[in-house]
C-alpha positions in Angstrom: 61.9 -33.9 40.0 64.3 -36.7 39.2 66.4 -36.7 36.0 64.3 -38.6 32.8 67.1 -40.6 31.3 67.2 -43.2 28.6 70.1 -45.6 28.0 71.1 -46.9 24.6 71.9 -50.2 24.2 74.8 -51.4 21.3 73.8 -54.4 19.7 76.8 -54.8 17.0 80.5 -53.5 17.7 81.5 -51.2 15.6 85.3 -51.8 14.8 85.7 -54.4 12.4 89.7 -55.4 12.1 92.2 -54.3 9.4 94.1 -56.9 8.2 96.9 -55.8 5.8 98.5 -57.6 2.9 101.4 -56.8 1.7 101.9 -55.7 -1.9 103.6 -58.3 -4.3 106.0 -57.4 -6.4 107.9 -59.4 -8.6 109.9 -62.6 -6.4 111.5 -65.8 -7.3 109.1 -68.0 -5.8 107.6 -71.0 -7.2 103.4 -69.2 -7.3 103.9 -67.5 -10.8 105.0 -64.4 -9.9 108.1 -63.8 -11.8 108.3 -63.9 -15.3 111.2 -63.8 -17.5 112.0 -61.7 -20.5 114.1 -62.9 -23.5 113.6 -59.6 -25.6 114.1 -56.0 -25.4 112.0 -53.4 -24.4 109.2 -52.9 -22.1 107.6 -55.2 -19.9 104.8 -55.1 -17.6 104.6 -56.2 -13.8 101.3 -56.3 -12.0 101.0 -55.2 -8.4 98.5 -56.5 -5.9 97.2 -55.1 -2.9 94.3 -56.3 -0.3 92.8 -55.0 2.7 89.4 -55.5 4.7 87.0 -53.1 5.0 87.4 -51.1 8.7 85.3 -48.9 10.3 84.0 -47.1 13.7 80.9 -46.3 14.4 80.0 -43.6 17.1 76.6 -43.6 18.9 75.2 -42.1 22.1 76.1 -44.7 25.0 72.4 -42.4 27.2 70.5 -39.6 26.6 68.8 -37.1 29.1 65.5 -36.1 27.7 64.7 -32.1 28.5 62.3 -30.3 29.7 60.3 -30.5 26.3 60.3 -34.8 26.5 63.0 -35.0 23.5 66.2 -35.0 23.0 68.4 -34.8 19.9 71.6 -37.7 19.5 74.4 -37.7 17.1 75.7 -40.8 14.7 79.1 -40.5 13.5 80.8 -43.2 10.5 84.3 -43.2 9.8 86.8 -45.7 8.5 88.2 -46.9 5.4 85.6 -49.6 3.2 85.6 -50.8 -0.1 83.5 -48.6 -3.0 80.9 -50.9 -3.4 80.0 -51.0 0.7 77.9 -49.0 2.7 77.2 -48.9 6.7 74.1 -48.8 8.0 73.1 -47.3 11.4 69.4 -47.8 12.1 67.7 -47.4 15.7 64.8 -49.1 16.6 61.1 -46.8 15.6 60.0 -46.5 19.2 61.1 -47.6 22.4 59.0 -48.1 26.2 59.8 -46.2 29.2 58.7 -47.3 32.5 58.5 -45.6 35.8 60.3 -46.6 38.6 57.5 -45.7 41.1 54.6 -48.2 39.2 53.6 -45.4 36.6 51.8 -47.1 33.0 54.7 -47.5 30.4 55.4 -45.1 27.8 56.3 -45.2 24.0 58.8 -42.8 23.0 59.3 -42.3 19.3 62.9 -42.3 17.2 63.9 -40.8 14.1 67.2 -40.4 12.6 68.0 -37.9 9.8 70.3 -40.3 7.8 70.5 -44.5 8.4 73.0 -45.3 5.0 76.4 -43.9 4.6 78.1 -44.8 1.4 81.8 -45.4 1.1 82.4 -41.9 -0.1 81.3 -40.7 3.0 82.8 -43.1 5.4 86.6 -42.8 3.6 86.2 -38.9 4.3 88.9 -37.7 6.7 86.6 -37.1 9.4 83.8 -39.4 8.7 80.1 -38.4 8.0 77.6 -37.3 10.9 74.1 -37.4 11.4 72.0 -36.4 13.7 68.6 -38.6 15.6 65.8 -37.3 17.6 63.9 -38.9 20.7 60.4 -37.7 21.4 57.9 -39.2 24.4 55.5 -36.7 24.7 52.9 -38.7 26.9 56.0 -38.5 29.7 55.3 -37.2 33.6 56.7 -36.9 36.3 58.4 -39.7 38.0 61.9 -41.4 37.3 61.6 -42.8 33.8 64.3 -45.0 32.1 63.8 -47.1 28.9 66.5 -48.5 26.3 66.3 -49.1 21.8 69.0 -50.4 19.9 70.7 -49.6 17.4 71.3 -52.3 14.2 74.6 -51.4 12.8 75.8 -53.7 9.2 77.3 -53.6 5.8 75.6 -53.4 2.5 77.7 -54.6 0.1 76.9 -53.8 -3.6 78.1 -57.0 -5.5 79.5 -56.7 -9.1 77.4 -58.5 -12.1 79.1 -61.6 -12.1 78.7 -64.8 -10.8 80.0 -65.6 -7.1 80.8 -68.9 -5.1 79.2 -70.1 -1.6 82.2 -67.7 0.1 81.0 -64.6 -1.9 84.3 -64.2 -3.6 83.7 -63.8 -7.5 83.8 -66.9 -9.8 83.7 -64.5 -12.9 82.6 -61.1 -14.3 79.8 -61.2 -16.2 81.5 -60.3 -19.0 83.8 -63.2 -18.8 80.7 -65.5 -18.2 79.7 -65.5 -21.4 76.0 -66.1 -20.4 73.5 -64.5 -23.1 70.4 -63.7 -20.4 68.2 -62.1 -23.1 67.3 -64.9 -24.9 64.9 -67.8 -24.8 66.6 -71.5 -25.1 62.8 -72.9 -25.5 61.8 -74.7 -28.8 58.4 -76.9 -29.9 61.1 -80.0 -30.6 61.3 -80.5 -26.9 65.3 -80.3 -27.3 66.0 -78.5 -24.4 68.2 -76.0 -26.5 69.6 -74.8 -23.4 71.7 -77.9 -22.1 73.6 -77.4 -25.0 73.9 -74.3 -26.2 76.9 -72.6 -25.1 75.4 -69.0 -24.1 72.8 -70.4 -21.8 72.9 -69.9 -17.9 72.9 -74.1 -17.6 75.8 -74.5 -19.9 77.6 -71.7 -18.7 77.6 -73.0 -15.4 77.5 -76.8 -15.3 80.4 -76.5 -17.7 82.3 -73.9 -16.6 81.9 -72.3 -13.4 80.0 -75.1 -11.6 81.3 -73.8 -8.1 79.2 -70.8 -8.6 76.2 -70.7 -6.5 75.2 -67.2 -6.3 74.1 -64.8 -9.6 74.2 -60.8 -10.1 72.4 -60.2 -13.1 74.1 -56.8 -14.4 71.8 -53.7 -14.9 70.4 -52.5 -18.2 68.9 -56.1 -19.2 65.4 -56.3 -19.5 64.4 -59.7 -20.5 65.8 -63.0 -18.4 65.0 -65.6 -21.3 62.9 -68.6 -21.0 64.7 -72.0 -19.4 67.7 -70.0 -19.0 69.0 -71.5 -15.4 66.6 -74.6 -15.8 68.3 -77.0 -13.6 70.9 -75.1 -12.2 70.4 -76.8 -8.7 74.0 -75.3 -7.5 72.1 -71.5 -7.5 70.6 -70.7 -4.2 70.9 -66.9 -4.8 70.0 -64.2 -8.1 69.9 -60.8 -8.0 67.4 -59.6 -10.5 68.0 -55.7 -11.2 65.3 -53.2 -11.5 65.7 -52.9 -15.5 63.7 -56.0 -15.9 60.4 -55.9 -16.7 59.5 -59.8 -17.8 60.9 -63.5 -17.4 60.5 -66.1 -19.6 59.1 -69.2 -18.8 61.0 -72.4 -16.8 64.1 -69.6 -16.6 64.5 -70.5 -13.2 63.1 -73.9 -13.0 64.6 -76.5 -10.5 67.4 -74.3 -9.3 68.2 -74.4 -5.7 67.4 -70.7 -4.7 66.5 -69.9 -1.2 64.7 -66.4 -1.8 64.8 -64.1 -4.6 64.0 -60.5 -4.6 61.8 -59.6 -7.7 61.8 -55.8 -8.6 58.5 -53.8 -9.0 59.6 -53.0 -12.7 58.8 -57.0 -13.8 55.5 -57.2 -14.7 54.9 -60.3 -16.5 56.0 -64.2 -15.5 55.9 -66.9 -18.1 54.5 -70.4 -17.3 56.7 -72.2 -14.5 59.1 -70.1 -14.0 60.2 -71.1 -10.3 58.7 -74.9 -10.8 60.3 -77.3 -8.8 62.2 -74.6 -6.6 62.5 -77.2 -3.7 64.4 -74.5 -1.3 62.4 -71.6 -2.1 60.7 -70.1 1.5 59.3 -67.5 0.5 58.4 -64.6 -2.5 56.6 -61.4 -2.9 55.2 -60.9 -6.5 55.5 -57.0 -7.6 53.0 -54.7 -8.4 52.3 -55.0 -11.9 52.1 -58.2 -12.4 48.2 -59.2 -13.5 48.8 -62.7 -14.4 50.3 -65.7 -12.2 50.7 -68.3 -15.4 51.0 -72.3 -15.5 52.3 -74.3 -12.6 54.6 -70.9 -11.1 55.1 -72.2 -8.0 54.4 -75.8 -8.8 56.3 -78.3 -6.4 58.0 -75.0 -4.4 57.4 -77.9 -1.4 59.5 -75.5 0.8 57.3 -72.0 0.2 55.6 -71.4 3.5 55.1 -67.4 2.7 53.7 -65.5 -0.7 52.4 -62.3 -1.2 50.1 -61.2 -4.2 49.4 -57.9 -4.9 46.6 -56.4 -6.1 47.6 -56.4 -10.0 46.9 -60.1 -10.2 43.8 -60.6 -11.4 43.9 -64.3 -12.0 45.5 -67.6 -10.7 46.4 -70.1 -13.2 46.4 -73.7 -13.6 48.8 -75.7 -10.9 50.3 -72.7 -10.3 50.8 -73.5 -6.2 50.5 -77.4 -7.1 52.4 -79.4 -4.3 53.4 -76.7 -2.6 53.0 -78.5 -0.1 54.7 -76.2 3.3 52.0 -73.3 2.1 49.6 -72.7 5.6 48.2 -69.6 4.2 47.7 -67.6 1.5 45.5 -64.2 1.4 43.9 -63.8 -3.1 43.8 -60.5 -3.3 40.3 -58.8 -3.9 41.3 -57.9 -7.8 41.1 -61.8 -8.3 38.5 -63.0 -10.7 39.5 -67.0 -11.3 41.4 -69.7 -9.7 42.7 -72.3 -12.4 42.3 -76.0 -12.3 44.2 -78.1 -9.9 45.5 -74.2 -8.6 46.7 -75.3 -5.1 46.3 -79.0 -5.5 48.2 -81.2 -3.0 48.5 -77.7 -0.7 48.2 -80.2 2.5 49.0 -77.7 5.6 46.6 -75.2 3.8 44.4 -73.8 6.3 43.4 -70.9 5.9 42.3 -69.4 3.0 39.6 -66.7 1.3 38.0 -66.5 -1.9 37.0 -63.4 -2.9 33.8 -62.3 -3.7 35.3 -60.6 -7.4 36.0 -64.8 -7.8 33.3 -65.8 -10.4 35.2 -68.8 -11.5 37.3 -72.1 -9.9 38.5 -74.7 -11.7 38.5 -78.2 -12.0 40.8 -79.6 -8.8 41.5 -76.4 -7.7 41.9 -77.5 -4.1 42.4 -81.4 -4.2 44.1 -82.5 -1.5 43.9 -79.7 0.7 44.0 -82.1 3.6 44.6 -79.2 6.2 41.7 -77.4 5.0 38.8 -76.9 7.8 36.1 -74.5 6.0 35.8 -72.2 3.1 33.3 -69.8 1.4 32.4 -69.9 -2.3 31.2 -66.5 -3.7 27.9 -65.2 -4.7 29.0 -64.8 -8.1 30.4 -68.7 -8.6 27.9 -70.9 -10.8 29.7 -74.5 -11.0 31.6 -76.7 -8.2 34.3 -78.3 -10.8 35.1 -81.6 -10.8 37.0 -83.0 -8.1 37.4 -79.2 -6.5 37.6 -80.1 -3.0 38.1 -83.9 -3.5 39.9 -85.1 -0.5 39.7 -82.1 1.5 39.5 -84.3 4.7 39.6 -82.0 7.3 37.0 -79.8 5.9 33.8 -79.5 8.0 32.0 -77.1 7.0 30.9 -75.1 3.6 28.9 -72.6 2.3 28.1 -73.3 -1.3 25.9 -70.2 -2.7 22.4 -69.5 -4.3 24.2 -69.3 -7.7 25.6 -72.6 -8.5 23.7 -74.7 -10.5 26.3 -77.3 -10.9 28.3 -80.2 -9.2 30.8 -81.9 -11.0 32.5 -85.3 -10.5 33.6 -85.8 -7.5 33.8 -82.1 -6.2 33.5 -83.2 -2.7 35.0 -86.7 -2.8 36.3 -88.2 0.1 35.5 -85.0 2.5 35.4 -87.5 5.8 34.6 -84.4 8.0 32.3 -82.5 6.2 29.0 -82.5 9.1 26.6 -80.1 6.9 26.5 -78.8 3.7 23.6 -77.3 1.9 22.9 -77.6 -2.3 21.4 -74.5 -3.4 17.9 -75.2 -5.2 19.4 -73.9 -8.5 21.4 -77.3 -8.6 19.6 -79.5 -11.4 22.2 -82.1 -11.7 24.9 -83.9 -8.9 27.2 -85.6 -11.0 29.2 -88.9 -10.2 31.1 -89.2 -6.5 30.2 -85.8 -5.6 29.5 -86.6 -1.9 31.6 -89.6 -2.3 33.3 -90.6 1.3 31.5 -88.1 3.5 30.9 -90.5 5.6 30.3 -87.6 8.7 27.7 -86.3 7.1 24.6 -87.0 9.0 22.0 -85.8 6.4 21.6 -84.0 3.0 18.4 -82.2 1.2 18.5 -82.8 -2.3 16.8 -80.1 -4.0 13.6 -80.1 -6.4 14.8 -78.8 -9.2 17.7 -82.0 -9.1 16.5 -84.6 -12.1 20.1 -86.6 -12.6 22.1 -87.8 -9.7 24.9 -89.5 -11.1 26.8 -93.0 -10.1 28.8 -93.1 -6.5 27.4 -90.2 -5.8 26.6 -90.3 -2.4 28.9 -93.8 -1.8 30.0 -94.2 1.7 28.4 -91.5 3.7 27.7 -94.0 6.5 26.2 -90.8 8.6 22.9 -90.6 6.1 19.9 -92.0 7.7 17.4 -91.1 5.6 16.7 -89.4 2.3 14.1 -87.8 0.1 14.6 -88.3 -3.8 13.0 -85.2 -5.9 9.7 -85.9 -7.7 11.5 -84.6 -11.0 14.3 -87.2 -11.1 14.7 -89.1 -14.5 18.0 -90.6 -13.7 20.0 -92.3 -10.7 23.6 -93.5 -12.0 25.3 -96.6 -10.6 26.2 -96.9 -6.5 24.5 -93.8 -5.6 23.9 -94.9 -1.8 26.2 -97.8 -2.3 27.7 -98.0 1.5 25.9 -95.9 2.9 24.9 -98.4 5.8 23.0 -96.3 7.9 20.5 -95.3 5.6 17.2 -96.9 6.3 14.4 -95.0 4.3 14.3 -93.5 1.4 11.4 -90.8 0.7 9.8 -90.5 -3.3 7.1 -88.4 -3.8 5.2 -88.3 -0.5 5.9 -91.9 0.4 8.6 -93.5 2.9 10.1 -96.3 1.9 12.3 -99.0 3.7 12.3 -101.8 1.3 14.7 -101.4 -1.7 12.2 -103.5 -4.2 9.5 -101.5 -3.7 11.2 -98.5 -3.7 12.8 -99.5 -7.0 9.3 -100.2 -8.2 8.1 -97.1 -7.4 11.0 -95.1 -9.6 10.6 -98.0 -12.4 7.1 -96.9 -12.6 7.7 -93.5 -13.3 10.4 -94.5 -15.7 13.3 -93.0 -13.8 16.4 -94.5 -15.1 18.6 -96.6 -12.4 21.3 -98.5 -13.1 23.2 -101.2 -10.7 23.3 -101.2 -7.1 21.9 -97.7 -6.8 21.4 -98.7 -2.9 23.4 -101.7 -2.3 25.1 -101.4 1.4 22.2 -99.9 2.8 20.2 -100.4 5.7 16.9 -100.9 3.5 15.8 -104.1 3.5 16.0 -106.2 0.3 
């Protein structure tokens, strides 16, 4: 049998280059390093030293497997890196094998007993070791080869303070000044935090306005409301795991990128990332039941979110004009989507509701151009107004046995809706509902339907023909206005093609029309 061999492959070099400076002392040089003394006694002299971080990593360059398909590796660290740093050497979870004479590939597996090695270990005379295993139990005979990497970097552990776009510090937190604890929010509309001193904004618009990055120090447990409001500079916060709650607006309209929110934070106030233009993505932490007032609102850059399942409710405009999101998976735990919720979310696609959803608000998904078909819930008894108003892309819905209500324009201006069915519990279609649907080809009104309001099936050039319930007792203003294909109208038993005698007939029964109920039709006059 031919020797099982697999070959490692180095994906970052290891040495990283020591660059010595050498220590000041005092010289008679124009930079401010000498001083003069006009007294007696003591005096103090301050000595400075810098040097990079430097470091060698060892790792196996190939590996023989034996007899029993494993084989065990060694990782070695050793150098001389700053206290707050750590190396990391981490190898790829599995790896193929192939077969040089056609066999199916194999996965092996790879573990490794230790991936982090802190500063205290790496500064050791001889390093720190640790030792990996491969294991491809599945192997047989034949000449088998295969390769994994290993991802080798620095973890650098940055000091509460605040930092500029080279990472070098701007300030210690201490010398910051900055009073994260407390709210700068008032009922006077003020904006207390542009001008008072201890605020995050003033703090860094004033005096440190090269910072861009934040490292809120450990132990706080509160980041107050409207705290960095506008601090458009920011692209980077480090939020430590103490915190359990953040105010609302505290990071409104600052420029950060991404921001990792610990697990121990389990309440948001209203808007708290509104307006966060370069914002990509964000996971919300378990524990959090409640996602408040317009959150996410005009986050026009957030293309990924995760919710866990704390959150038990969605509130008003919280995703409002975030307008890059293409998918978003609500969470089974969720009961109610707020009004206007993801309004103006144009690239949303793809989307489910729940069944635990028992409530969506007015607007919820306005807008949602992108939008090409969605189920409602069992449990969901009203379409709110102007819910899926200009949802143009939207073809097809399923709208469930328990509504009983369609507000004002809930499906206004859906151009590509082709079938939609209104549950019999429905006794009242309210103004613009059907509005625009100008690809719908037909539409059953139910029975049980006695008010159809004004506009509200406008435009829907697709309708051909339609029968009006026996029970109706009102038909608002330009409810078949446009629709310029329809051609008969059906009322208790009887077709009709002529709009005079079919606005006899209603008169008669004492139904309530008002203007140019059918104006735009193909009914004759």
């Amino acid at each position: 049998m031919k020797r099982k061999a697999v070959s490692c492959l180095l994906v970052l070099a290891a040495i990283m280059t020591m660059t010595p400076t050498i220590p000041t002392m005092a010289a008679e040089n124009p930079d401010n390093t000498t001083q003069e003394a006009t007294t007696t006694g003591t005096q103090g002299a301050t000595i400075t030293y810098q040097q990079d971080s430097a470091f060698t990593v060892t790792i196996p360059k190939t590996i023989t497997l034996g007899q029993n398909k494993s084989a065990t590796y060694g990782v070695k660290v050793k150098g001389d890196i700053s206290g707050n740093e750590t190396v990391t050497v981490t190898p790829d979870a599995t790896m193929q094998l192939t077969d040089s004479n056609g066999k199916a590939a194999v996965t092996g597996t790879i573990t490794q007993d230790v991936t982090e090695f802190a500063a205290t270990e790496v500064n050791l005379p001889d390093g720190n070791s640790t030792t990996g295993n491969i294991e491809a139990n599945e192997l047989t005979s034949g000449d088998w080869s295969g390769n994994f990497e290993f991802a080798i970097g620095v973890n650098k552990e940055l000091i509460a303070g605040l930092y500029d776009a080279d990472g070098k510090m701007v300030c210690t937190w201490e010398e910051s000044g900055i009073d994260i604890e407390q709210d700068y929010t008032d009922s006077s509309g003020n904006n207390p935090y542009t001008t008072t001193t201890s605020s995050a904004y003033y703090v860094i618009t004033n005096n440190f306005p090269t910072a861009t990055s934040v490292v809120i120090p450990d132990g706080i447990t509160h980041i107050g409301s409207e705290n960095f409001d506008g601090c458009k500079n920011i692209s980077s916060i480090a939020i430590p795991d103490s915190v359990t709650s953040i105010g609302k607006y505290a990071f409104q309209e600052t420029g950060i990128t991404n921001v990792d929110i610990p697990d121990s934070v389990t309440s948001f106030g209203d808007g708290v990332f509104c307006n966060c233009s370069n914002l990509t993505n964000i996971s919300i932490p378990e524990g959090v039941t409640s996602i408040g007032f317009g959150v996410f609102k005009d986050c026009t850059g957030l293309t990924l979110i995760t919710i866990p399942d704390s959150v038990t409710s969605i509130g008003i405009s919280t995703f409002n004009n975030c307008n890059s999101l293409t998918s978003i998976t609500i969470p089974d735990s969720v009961t109610s989507i707020g009004n206007a919720a993801f309004f103006g979310c144009e690239k949303l696609a793809n989307i489910t509701i729940p069944d635990s959803v028992t409530s969506i608000g007015h607007q919820a998904f306005n807008g949602c151009k992108g939008l090409t078909s969605i189920t409602i819930p069992d449990v969901v008894t009203s379409i709110g107004r102007g819910t899926f108003w200009g949802c143009s892309s939207l073809n097809s819905i399923t709208i469930p046995d328990s509504v009983t209500s369609i507000n004002s324009n809930a499906f206004n201006g859906c151009k590509g809706l082709t079938s939609i069915t209104i549950p019999n519990g429905v006794t009242n279609i309210e103004g613009a509902a059907f509005k625009g649907c100008s690809a719908l080809p037909s539409i059953t009104i139910p029975d049980g339907v006695t008010s159809i309001g004004y506009s509200a099936f406008e435009g829907c050039k697709g309708l051909i023909s339609i029968t009006i319930p026996n029970g109706v007792t009102n038909i608002g203003y330009y409810a078949f206005n446009s629709c310029s294909n329809l051609a008969s109208v059906t009322y208790k038993g009887q077709t009709y093609t002529s709009i005079s005698a079919l606005t006899t007939a209603l008169k008669n029964d004492k139904v309530k029309m008002e203007w140019d109920v059918f104006k735009g039709t193909a009914l004759t006059n």
